[in-house]
Residue frames as a rotation matrix with the C-alpha (Angstrom) as fourth column:
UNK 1
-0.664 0.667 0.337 61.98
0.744 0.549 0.381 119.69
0.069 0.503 -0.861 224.24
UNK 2
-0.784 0.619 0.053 59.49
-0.532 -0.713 0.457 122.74
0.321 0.330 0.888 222.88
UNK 3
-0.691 0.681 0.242 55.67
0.561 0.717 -0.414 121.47
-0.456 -0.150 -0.877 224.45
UNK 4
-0.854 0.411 0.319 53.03
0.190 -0.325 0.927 123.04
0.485 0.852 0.199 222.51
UNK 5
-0.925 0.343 0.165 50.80
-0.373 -0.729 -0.573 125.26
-0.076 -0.592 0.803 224.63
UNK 6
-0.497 0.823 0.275 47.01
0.842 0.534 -0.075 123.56
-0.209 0.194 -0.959 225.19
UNK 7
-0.888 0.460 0.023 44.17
-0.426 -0.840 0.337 125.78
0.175 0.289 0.941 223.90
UNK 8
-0.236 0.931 0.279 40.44
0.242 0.334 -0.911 125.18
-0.941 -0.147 -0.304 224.71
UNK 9
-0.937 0.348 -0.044 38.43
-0.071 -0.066 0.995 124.93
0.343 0.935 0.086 221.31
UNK 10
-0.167 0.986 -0.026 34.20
-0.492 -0.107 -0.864 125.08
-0.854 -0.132 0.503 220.63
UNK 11
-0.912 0.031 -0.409 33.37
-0.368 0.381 0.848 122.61
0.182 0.924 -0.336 219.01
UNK 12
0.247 0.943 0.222 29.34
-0.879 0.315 -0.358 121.66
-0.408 -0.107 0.907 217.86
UNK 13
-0.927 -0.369 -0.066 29.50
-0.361 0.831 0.424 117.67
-0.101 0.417 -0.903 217.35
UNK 14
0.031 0.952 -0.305 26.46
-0.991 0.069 0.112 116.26
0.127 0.299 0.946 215.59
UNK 15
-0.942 -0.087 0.323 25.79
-0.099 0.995 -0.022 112.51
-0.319 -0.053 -0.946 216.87
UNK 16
-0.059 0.928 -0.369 23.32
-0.598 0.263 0.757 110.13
0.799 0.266 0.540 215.37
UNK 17
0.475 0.807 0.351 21.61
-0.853 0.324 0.410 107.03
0.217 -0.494 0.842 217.31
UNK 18
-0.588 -0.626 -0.512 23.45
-0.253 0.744 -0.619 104.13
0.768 -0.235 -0.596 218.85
UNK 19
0.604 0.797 0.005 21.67
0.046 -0.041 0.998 101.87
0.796 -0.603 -0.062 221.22
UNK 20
0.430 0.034 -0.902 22.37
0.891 0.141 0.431 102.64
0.142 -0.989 0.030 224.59
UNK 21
-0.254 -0.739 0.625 23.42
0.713 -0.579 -0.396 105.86
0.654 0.345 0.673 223.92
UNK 22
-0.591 0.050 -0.805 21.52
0.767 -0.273 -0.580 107.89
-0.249 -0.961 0.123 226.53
UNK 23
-0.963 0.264 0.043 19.61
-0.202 -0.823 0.531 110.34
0.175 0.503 0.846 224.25
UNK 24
-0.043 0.995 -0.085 15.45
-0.794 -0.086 -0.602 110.79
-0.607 0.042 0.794 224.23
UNK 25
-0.268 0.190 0.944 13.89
0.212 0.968 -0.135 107.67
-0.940 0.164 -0.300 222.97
UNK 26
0.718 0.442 0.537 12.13
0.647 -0.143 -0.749 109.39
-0.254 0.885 -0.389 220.22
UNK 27
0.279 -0.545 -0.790 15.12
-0.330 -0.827 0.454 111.64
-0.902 0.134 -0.411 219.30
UNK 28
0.869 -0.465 0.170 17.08
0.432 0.546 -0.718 110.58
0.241 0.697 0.675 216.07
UNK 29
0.113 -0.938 0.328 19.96
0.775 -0.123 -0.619 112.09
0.621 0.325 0.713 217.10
UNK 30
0.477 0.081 -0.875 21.80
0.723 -0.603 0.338 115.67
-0.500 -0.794 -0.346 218.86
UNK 31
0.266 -0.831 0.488 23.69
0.414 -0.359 -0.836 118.27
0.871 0.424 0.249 218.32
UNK 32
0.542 -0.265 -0.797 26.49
0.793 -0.152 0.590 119.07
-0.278 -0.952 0.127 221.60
UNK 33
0.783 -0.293 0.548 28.20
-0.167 -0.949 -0.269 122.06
0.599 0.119 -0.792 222.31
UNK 34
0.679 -0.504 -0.534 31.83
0.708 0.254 0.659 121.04
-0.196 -0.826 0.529 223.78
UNK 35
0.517 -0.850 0.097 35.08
-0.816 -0.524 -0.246 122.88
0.260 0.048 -0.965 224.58
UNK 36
0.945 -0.263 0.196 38.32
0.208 0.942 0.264 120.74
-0.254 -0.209 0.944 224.14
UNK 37
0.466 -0.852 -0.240 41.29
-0.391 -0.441 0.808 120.90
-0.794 -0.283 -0.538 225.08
UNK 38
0.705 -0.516 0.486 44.39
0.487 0.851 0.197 120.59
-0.515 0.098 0.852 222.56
UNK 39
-0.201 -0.846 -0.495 47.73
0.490 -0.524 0.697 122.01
-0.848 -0.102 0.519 220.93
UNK 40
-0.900 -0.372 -0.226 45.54
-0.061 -0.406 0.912 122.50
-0.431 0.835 0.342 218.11
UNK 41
0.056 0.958 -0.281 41.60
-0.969 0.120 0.215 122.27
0.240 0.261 0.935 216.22
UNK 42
0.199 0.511 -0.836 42.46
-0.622 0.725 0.295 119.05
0.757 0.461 0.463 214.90
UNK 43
-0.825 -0.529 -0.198 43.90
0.102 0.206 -0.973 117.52
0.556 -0.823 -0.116 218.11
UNK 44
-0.954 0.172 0.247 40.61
-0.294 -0.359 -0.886 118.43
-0.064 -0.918 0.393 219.56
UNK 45
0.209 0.835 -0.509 38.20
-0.974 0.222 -0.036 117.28
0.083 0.503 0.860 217.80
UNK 46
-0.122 -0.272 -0.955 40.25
-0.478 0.859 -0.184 114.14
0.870 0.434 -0.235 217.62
UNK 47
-0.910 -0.238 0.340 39.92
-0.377 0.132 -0.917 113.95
0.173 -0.962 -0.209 221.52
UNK 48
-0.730 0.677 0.098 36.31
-0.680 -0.704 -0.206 114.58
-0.071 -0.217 0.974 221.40
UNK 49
0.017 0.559 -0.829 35.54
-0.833 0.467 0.298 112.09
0.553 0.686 0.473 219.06
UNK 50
-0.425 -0.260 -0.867 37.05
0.011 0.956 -0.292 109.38
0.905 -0.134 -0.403 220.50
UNK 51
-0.976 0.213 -0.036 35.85
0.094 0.268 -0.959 110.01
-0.195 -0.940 -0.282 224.18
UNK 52
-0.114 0.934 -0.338 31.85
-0.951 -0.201 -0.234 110.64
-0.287 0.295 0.912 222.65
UNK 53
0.025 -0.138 -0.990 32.88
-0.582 0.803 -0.127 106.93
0.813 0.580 -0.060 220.99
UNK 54
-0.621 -0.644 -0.447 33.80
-0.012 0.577 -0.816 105.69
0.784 -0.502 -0.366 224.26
UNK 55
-0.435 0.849 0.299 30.39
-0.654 -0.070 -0.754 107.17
-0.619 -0.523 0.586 225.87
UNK 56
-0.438 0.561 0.702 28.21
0.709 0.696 -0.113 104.72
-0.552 0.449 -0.703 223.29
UNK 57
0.594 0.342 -0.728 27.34
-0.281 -0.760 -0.586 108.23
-0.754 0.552 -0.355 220.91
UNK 58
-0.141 -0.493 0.858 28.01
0.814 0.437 0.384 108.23
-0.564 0.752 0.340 217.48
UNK 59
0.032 -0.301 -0.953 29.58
-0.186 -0.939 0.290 111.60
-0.982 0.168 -0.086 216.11
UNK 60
0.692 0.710 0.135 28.65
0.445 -0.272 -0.853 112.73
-0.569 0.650 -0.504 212.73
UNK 61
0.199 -0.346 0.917 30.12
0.391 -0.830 -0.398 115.72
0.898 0.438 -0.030 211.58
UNK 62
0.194 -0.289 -0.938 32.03
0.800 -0.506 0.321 118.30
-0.568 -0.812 0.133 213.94
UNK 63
0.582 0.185 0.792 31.96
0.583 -0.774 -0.247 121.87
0.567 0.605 -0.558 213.45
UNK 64
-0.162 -0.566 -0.808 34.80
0.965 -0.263 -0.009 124.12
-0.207 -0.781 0.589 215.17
UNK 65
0.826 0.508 0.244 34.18
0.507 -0.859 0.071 127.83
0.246 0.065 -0.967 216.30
UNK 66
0.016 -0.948 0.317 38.01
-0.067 -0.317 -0.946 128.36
0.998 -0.006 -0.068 217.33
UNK 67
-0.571 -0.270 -0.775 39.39
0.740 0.238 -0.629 129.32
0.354 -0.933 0.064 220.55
UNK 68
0.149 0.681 -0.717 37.99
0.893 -0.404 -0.198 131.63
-0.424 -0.611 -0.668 222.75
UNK 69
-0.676 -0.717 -0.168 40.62
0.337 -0.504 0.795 134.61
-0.655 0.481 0.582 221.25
UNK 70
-0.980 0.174 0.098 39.31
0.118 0.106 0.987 133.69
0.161 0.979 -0.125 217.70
UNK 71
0.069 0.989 -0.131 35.31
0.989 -0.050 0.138 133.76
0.130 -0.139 -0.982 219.12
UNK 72
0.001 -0.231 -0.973 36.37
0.713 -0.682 0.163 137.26
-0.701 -0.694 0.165 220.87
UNK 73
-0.623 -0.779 0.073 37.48
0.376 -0.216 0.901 138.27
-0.686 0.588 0.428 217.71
UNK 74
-0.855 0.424 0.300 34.68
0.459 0.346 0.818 137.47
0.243 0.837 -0.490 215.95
UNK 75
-0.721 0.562 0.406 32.33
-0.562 -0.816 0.133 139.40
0.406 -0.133 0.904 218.07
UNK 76
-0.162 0.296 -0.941 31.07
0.420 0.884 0.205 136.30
0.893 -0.362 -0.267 220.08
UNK 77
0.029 0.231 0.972 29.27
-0.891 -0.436 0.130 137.47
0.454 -0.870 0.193 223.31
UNK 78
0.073 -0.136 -0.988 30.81
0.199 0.973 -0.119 134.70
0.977 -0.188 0.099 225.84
UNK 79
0.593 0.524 0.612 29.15
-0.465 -0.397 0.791 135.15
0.657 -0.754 0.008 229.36
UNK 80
0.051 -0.230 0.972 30.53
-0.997 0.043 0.063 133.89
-0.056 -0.972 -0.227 232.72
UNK 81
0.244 0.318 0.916 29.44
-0.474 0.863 -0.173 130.62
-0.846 -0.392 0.361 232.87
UNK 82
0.969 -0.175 0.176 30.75
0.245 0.559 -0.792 129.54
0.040 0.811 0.584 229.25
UNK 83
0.026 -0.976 -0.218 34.59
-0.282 0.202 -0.938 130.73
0.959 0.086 -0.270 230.46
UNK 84
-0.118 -0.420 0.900 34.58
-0.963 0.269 -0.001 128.89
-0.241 -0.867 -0.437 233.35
UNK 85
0.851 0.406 0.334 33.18
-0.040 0.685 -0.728 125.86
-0.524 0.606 0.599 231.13
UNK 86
0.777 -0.628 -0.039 36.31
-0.106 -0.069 -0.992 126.72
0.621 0.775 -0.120 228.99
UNK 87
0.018 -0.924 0.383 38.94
-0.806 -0.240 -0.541 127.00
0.591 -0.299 -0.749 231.85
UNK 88
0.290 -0.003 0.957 37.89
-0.733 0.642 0.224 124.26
-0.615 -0.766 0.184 233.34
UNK 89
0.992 0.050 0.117 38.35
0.076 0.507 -0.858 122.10
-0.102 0.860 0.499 230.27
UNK 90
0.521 -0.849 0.086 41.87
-0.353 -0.306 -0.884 123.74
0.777 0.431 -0.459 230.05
UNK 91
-0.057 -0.792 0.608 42.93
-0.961 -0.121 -0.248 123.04
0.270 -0.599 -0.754 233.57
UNK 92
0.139 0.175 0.975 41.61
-0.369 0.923 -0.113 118.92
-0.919 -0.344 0.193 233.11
UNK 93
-0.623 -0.773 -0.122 43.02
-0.576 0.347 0.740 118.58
-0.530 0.531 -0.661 230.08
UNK 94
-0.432 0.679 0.594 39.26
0.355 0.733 -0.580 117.62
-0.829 -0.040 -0.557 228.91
UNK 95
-0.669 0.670 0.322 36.46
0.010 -0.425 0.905 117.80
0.744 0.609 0.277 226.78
UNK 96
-0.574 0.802 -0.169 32.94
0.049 -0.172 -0.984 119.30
-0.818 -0.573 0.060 228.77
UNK 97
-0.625 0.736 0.260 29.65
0.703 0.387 0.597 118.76
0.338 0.556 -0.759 227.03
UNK 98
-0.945 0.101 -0.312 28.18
0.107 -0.805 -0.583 122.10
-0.310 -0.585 0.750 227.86
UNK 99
0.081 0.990 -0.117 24.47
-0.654 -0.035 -0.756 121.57
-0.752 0.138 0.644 226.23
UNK 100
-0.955 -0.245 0.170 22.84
-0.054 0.704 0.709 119.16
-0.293 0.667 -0.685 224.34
UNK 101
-0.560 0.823 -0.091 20.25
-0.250 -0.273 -0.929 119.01
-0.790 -0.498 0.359 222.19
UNK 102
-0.508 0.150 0.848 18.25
0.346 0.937 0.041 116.38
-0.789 0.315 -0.528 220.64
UNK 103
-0.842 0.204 -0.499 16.86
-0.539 -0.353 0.765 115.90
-0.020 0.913 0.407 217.35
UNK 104
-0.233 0.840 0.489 13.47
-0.064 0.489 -0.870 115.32
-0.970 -0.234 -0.060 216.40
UNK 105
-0.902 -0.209 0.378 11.77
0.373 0.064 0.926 114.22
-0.218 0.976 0.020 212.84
UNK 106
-0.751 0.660 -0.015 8.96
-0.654 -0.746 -0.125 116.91
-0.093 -0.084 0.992 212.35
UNK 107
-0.114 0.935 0.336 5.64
0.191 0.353 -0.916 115.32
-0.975 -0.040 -0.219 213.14
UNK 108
-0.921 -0.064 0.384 3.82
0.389 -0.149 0.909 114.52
-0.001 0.987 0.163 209.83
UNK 109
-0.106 0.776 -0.621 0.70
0.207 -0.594 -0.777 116.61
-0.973 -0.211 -0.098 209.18
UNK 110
0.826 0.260 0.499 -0.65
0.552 -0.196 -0.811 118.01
-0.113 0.945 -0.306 205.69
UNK 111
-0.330 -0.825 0.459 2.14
0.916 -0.163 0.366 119.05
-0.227 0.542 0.809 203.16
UNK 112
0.132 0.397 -0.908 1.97
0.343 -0.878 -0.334 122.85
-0.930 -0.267 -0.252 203.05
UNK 113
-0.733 -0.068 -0.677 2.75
-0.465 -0.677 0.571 122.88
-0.497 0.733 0.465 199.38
UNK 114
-0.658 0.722 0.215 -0.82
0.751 0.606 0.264 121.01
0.060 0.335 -0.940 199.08
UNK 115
-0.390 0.602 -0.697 -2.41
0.392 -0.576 -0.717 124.27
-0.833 -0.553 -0.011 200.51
């Protein structure tokens, strides 16, 4: 039996509002920065989703940045503390939430194309 080598992925997962979700009261929403583990993108993302579902968050849209390689590649500056964030993800077979950060709906104020 061939097993299919895990890879860590970056994926940004946009969640809206859900109650009890755990987000800023006045937020509408986030956007996380995880690494997940799987033999493939979609495999990861599919992980993601479902454990973000299983916190009380409601994913949106996911956006994938590849593996680390494929970031490397790309001319991604990835510091210390974001590959150990990645290897740790690889050696638990997880997803890590490595920042989050909430949405707000711009305060209303005069319409600048009134100026």
């Amino acid at each position: 039996m061939n097993k299919r080598t895990q890879q860590i992925f970056t994926l940004l997962v946009e969640v809206g509002r859900t109650p009890g979700d755990g987000l800023p009261k006045e937020s509408t929403g986030a956007a996380l920065m995880c690494y997940a583990s799987g033999v493939d993108e979609a495999e990861a993302v599919r992980e993601t989703v479902a454990i973000l579902k299983q916190a009380d968050l409601s994913p949106l849209d996911v956006s994938g940045y590849g593996t680390l390689e494929e970031r490397l590649a790309e001319g991604h500056d990835i510091d210390d503390e974001e590959r150990a964030l990645m290897q740790r993800a690889l050696e638990e077979n997880s997803v890590i939430v490595a920042q989050m950060t909430p949405f707000y709906d711009a305060p209303a104020g005069p319409d600048p194309a009134d100026a």
